[in-house]
LOZA-356435 format. One record per residue (C-alpha): z, x, y; residue in three letters; residue number from 0. Coordinates in steps of 0.1 Angstrom, whole numbers, plus 5000, padded with zeros to 4 digits. Layout:
# LOZA-356435
{zz = Z	xx = X	yy = Y	resn = ALA	resi = NUM}
...
END
This chain:
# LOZA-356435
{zz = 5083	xx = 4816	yy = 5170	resn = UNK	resi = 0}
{zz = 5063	xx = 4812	yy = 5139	resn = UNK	resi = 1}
{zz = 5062	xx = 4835	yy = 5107	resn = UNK	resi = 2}
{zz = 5030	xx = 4844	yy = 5116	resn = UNK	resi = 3}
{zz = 5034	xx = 4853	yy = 5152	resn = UNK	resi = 4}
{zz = 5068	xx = 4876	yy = 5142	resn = UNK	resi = 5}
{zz = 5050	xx = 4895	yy = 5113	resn = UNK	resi = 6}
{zz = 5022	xx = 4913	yy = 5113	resn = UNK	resi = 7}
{zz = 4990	xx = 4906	yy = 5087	resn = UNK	resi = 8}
{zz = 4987	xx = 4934	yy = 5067	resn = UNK	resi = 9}
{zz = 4969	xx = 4947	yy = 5035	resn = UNK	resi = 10}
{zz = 4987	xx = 4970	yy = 5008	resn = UNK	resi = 11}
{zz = 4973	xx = 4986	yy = 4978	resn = UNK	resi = 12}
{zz = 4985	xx = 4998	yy = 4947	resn = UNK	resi = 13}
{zz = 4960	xx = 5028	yy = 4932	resn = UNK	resi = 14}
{zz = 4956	xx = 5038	yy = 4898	resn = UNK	resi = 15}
{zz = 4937	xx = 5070	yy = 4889	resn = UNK	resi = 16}
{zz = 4905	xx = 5064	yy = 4869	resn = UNK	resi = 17}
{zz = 4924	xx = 5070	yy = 4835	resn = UNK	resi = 18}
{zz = 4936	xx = 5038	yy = 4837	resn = UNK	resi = 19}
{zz = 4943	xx = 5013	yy = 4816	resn = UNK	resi = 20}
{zz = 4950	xx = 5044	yy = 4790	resn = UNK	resi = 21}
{zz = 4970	xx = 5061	yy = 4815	resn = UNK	resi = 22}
{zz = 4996	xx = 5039	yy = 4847	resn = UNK	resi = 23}
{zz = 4995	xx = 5070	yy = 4866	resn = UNK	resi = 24}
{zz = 5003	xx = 5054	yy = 4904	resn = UNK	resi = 25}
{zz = 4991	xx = 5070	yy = 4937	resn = UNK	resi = 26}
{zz = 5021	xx = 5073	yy = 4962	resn = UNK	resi = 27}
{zz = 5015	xx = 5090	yy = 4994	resn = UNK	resi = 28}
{zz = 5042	xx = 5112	yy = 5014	resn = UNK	resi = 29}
{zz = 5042	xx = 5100	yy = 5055	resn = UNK	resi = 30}
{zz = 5038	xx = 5128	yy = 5080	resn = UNK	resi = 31}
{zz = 5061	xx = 5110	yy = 5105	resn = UNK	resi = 32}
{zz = 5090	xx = 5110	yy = 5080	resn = UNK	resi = 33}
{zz = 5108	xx = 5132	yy = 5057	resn = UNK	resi = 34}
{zz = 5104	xx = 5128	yy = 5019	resn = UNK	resi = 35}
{zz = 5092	xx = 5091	yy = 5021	resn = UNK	resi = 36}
{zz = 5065	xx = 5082	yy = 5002	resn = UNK	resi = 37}
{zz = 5045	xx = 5047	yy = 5000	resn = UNK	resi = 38}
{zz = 5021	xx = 5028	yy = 4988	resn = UNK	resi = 39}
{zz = 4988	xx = 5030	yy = 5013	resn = UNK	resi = 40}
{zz = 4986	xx = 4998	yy = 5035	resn = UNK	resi = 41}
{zz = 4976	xx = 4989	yy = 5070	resn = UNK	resi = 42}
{zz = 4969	xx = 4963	yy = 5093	resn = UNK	resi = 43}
{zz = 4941	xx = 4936	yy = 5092	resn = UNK	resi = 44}
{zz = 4924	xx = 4932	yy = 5127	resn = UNK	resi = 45}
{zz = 4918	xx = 4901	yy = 5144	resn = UNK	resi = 46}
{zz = 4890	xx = 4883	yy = 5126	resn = UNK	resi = 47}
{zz = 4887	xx = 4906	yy = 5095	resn = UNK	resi = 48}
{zz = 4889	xx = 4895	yy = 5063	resn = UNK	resi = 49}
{zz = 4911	xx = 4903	yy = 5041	resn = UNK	resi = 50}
{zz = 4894	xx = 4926	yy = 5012	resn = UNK	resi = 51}
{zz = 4872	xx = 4943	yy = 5045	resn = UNK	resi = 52}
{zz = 4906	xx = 4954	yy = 5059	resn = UNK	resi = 53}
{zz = 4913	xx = 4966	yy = 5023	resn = UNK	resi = 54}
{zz = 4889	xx = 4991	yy = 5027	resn = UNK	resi = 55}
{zz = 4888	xx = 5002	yy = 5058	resn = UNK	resi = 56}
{zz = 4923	xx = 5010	yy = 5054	resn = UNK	resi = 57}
{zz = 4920	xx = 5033	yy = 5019	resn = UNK	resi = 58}
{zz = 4894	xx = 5047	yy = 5034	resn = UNK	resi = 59}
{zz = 4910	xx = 5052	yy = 5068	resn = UNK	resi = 60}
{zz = 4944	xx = 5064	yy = 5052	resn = UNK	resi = 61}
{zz = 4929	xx = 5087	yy = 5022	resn = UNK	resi = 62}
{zz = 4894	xx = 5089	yy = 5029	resn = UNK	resi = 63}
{zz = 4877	xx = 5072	yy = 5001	resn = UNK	resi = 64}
{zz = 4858	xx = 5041	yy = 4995	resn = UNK	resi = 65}
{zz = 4855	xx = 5047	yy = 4958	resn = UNK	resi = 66}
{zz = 4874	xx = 5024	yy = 4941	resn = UNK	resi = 67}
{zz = 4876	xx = 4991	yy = 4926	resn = UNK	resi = 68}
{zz = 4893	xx = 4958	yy = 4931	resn = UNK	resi = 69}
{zz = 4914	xx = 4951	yy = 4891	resn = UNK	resi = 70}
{zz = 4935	xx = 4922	yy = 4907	resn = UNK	resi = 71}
{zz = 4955	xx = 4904	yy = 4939	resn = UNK	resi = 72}
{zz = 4987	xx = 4893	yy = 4943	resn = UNK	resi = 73}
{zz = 4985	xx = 4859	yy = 4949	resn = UNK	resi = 74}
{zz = 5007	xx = 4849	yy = 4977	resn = UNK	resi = 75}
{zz = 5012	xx = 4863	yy = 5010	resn = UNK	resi = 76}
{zz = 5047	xx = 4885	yy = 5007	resn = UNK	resi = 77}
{zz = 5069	xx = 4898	yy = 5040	resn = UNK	resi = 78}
{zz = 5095	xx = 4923	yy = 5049	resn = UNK	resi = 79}
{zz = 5113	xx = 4933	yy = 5076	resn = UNK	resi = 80}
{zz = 5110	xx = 4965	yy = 5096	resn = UNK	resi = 81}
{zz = 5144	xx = 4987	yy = 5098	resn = UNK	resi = 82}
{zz = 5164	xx = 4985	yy = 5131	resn = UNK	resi = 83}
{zz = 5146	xx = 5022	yy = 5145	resn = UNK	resi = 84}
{zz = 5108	xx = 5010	yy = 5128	resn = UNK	resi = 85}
{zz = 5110	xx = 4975	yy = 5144	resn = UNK	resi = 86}
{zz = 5117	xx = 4992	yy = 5181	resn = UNK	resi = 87}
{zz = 5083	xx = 5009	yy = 5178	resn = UNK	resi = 88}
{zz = 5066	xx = 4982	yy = 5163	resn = UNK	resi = 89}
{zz = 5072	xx = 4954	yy = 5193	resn = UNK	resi = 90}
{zz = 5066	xx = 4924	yy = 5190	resn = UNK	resi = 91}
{zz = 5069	xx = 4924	yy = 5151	resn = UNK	resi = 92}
{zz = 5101	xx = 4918	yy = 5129	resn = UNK	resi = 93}
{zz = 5083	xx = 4931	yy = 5102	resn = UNK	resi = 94}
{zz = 5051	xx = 4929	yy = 5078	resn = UNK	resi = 95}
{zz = 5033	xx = 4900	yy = 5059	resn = UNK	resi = 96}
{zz = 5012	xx = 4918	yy = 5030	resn = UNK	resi = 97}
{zz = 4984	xx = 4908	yy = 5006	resn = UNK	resi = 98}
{zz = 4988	xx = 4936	yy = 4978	resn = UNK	resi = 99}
{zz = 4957	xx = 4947	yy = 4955	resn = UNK	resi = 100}
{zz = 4957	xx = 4970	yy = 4925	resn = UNK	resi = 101}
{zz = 4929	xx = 4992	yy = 4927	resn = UNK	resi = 102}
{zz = 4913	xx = 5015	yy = 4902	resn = UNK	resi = 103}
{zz = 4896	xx = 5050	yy = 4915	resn = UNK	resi = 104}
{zz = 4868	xx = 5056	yy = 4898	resn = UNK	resi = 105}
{zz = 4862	xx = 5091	yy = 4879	resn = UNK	resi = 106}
{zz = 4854	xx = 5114	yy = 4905	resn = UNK	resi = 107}
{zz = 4864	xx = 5098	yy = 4935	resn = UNK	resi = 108}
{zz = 4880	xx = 5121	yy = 4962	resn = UNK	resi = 109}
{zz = 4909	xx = 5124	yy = 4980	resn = UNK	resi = 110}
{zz = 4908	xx = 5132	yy = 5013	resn = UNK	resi = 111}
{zz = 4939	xx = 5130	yy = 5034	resn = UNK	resi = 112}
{zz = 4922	xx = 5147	yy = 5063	resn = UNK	resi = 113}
{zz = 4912	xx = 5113	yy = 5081	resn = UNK	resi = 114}
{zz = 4908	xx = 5107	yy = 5115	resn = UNK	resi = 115}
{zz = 4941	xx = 5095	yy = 5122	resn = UNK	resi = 116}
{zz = 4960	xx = 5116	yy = 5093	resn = UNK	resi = 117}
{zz = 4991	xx = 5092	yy = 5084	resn = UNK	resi = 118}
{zz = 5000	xx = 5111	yy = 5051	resn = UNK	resi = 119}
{zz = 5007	xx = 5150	yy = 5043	resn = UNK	resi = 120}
{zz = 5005	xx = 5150	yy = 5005	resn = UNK	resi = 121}
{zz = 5001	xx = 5126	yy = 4973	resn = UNK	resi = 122}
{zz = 5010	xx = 5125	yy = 4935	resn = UNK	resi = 123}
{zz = 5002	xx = 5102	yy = 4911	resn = UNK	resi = 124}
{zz = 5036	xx = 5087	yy = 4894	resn = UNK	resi = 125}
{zz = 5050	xx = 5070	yy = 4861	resn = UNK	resi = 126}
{zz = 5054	xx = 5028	yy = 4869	resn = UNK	resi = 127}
{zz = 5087	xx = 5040	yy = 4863	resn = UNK	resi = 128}
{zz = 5090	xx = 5068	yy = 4887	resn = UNK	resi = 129}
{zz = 5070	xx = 5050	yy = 4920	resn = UNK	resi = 130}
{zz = 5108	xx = 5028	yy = 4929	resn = UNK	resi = 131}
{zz = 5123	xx = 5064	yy = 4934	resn = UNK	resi = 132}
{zz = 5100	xx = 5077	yy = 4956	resn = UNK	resi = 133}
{zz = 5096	xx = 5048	yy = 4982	resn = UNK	resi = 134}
{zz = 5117	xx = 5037	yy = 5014	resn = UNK	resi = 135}
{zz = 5148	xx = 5017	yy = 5007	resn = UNK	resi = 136}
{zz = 5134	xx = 4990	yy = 5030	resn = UNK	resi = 137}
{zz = 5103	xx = 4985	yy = 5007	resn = UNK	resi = 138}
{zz = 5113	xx = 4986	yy = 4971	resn = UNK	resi = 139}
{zz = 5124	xx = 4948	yy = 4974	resn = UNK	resi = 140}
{zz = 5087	xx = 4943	yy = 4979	resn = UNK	resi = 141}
{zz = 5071	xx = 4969	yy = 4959	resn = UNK	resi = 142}
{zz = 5093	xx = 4959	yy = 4928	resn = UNK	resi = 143}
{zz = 5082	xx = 4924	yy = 4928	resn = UNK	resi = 144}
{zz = 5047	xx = 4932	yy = 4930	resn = UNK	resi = 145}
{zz = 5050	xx = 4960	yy = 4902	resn = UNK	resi = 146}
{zz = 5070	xx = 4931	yy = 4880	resn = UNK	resi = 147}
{zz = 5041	xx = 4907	yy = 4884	resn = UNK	resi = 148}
{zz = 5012	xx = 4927	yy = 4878	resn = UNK	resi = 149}
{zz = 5036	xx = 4942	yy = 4848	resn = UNK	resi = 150}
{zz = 5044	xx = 4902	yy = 4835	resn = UNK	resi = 151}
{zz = 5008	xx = 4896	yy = 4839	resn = UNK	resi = 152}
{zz = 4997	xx = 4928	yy = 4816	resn = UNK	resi = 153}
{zz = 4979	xx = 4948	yy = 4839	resn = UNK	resi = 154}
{zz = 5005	xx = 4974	yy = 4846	resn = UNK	resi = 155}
END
């Protein structure tokens, strides 16, 4: 079986409040489904959307805003696996392949975690150096790596 057809396509995206670059103040978002585990909003891309489509639908499907801006793209595909009890639920993928964005909200945009399909329960905006503390064990390989670049690039 193929990378692909063990991983599921997915988009993630790194949110900076409108302050930036003056302020790195990071949105992280707490799940509803488990305790004290906050992330980085992210979601699937359906069959035959494009990437930066699913990017959008997804922020504005997870915190229900559309107001926000593209600064830059990780530029490779990067992968991780799901934990033992995640990958159960998550038949027939091992895990997640990712293309990560970091996004600016622009001065006013709102919030609204009241979607549809509600996935989080609260959010905070965090230091660069305080998102790693917040996250799930089984992503900080992945968020740290994408952090580091955009930080070795001088964006964050």
């Amino acid at each position: 079986m193929s990378k692909k057809e063990i991983y599921r396509p997915n988009v993630a995206m790194i949110i900076v409040s409108h302050n930036y670059p003056q302020k790195k103040e990071i949105f992280i978002a707490q799940r509803n489904d488990l305790t004290d585990i906050w992330q980085f909003p992210q979601g699937g891309i359906d069959e035959g959307e494009e990437v930066k489509e699913a990017l959008f639908r997804e922020m504005e499907e997870e915190i229900g805003t559309l107001e926000a801006e593209i600064i830059a793209e990780y530029p490779e595909w990067i992968s991780y696996d799901f934990p033992e009890k995640i990958a159960k639920k998550m038949k027939p993928y091992k895990g997640q392949t990712q293309r990560y964005f970091l996004m600016k909200l622009q001065d006013g945009a709102k919030i609204d975690l009241n979607t549809e399909h509600p996935e989080f329960v609260d959010y905070k905006f965090v230091s660069l150096e305080d998102v790693l503390s917040h996250t799930a064990h089984f992503k900080k390989p992945v968020y740290e790596t994408v952090l580091n670049y955009f930080k070795k690039e001088g964006i964050l």
